[in-house]
N, C-alpha and C positions, 0 to 999 in steps of 0.2 A: 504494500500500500504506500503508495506516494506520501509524503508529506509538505505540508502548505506550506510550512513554518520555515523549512528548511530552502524554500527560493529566497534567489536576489530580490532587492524592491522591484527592478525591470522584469525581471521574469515573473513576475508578481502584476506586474503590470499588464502583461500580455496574455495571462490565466485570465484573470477579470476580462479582459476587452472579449477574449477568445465566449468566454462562459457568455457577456452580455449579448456577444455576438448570436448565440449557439439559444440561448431565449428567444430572440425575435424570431428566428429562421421558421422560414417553412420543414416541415416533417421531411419532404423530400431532401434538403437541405442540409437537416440535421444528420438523416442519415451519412449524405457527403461527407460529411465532418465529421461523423464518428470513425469511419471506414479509412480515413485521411489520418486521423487520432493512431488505428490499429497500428495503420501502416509504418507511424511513424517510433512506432516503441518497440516495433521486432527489429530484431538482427541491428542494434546501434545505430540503427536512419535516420533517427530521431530529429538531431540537427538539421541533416539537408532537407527536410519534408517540412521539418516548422518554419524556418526560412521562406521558403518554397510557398508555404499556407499563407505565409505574415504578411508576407510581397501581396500576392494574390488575392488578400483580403482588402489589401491598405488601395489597392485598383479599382476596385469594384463600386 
């Protein structure tokens, strides 16, 4: 189990935006972003995929 407490204030920052994000979203959406989430916690991707998402979102 992850712990909150244990982020930077930025990566703390980017929990929140992500979470506020992931509230508004459509279902179809969320799902995107869960699937994106998986993706990003197997095999160490983690970096290049939140990156990848942050970018992606900060577009949109």
């Amino acid at each position: 189990m992850n712990d909150y407490s244990k982020l930077t204030g930025e990566e703390q920052g980017i929990f929140i935006s992500a979470l506020s994000d992931y509230v508004r979203a459509s279902l179809v959406r969320r799902m995107e972003m869960v699937d994106r989430w998986r993706l990003a916690t197997q095999d160490g991707a983690s970096c290049q995929v939140r990156e990848k998402t942050f970018s992606e979102n900060r577009s949109e």
